[in-house]
Each structure stands twice: as C-alpha cells, then as structure tokens.
C-alpha positions as CSV (number, residue, x, y, z in Angstrom):
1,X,0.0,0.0,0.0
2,X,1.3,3.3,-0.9
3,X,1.6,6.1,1.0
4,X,-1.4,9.1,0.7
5,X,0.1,12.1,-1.5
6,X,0.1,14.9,0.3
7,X,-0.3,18.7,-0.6
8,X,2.8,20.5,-1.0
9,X,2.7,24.4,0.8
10,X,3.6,27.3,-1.5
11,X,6.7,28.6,0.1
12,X,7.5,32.2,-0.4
13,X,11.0,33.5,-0.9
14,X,11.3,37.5,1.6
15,X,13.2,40.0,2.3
16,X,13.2,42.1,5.2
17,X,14.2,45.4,5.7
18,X,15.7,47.0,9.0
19,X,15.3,50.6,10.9
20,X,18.7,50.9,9.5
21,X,17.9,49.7,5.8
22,X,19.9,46.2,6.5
23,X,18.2,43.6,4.4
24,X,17.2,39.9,5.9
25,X,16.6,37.2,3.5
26,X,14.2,34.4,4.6
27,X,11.8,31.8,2.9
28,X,8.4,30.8,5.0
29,X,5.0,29.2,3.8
30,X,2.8,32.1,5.7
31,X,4.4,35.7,4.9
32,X,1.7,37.5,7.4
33,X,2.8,35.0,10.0
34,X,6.3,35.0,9.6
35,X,6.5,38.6,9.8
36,X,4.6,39.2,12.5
37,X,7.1,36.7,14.3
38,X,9.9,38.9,13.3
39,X,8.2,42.1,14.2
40,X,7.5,40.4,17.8
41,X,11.2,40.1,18.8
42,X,10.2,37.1,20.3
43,X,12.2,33.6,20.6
44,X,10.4,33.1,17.0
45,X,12.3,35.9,14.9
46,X,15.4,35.4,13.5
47,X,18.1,36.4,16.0
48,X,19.7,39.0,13.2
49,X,16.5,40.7,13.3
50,X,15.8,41.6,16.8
51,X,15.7,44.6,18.1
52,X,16.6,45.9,14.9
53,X,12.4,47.7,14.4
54,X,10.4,49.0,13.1
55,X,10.7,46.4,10.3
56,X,9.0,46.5,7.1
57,X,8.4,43.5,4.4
58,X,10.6,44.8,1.0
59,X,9.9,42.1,-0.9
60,X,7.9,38.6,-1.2
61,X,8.1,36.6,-4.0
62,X,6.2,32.7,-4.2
63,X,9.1,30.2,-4.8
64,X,8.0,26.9,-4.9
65,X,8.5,23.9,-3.2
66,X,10.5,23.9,0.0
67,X,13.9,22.8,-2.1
68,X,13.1,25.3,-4.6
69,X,12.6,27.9,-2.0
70,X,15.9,26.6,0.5
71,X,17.9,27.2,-3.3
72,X,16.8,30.6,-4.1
73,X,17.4,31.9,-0.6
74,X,20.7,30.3,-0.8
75,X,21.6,32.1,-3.8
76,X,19.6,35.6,-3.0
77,X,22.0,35.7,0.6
78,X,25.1,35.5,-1.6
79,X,24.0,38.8,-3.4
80,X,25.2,42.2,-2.7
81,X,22.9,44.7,-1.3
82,X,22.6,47.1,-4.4
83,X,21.7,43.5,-6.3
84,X,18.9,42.6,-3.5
85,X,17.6,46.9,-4.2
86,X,17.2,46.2,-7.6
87,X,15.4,43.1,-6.8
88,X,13.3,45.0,-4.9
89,X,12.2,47.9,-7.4
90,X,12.1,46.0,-10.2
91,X,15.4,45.9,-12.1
92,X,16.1,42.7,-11.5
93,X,13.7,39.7,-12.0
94,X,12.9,36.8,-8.7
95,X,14.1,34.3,-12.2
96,X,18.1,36.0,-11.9
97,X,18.4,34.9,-8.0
C-alpha cells in the first residue's frame, strides 16, 4: 500500500528590511505569520532581526517547493545589497536569483 500524497505548501521567498535599511533574507510558507514573528522580537524571529524595528516586508516573492525555495534563498543571501535593491524595485527579475 502506498503512501497518501500529500499537498505541498507554497513557500515564499522574503526580504526584510531593518530601521537601519539592512536587508534579511528568509523563505516561509505564511508571509503574514512569519513577519509578524519577526516584528515580535520574540524567541520566534530570526536572531539578526531583533531589536533591529520597526521592520518593514521589501519584498515577497512565491518560490516553490520547500527545495526550490531553500535554493533561491541560498543564492539571493550571496547577493550584494545594491543586487537585493534592484530586486526589490524591479530591475532585476525573482528568475536572476
């Protein structure tokens, strides 16, 4: 008997940007969550991010399945930051990263 197939998530490729214009790279399957967990400073946000508010989302992007999504993030955190600001207002394409 084979196994049930199940339903893969849409995971989303992010970036987010800090008080002091830094930008954090992350991939999640819930953007509104995942922000909001950031935004908390809680023991959910990434450790680079806290205490580094206000935040604000610069850039979402769907990217896949969960390998898809662990490759693109891979390859965006490699990037400089005036590559990740053209992502961001449109010079560059989500298909470069």
């Amino acid at each position: 008997m084979t196994a049930p197939i199940q339903a893969s998530k849409a995971w989303w490729l992010y970036l987010v940007r800090t008080a002091r214009g830094s930008l954090y790279a992350g991939i999640t399957t819930d953007i509104e969550r995942r922000f909001s967990e950031h935004q908390s400073g809680g023991r959910l946000a990434a450790r680079a991010l806290r205490g580094k508010g206000p935040l604000a989302l610069a850039y979402s992007h769907p990217a896949g399945t969960h390998s898809e999504a662990l490759k693109k993030e891979y390859r965006l955190k490699r990037w400089s930051k005036a590559q990740k600001e053209a992502l961001i207002c449109g010079a560059r394409t989500f298909e470069e990263i």
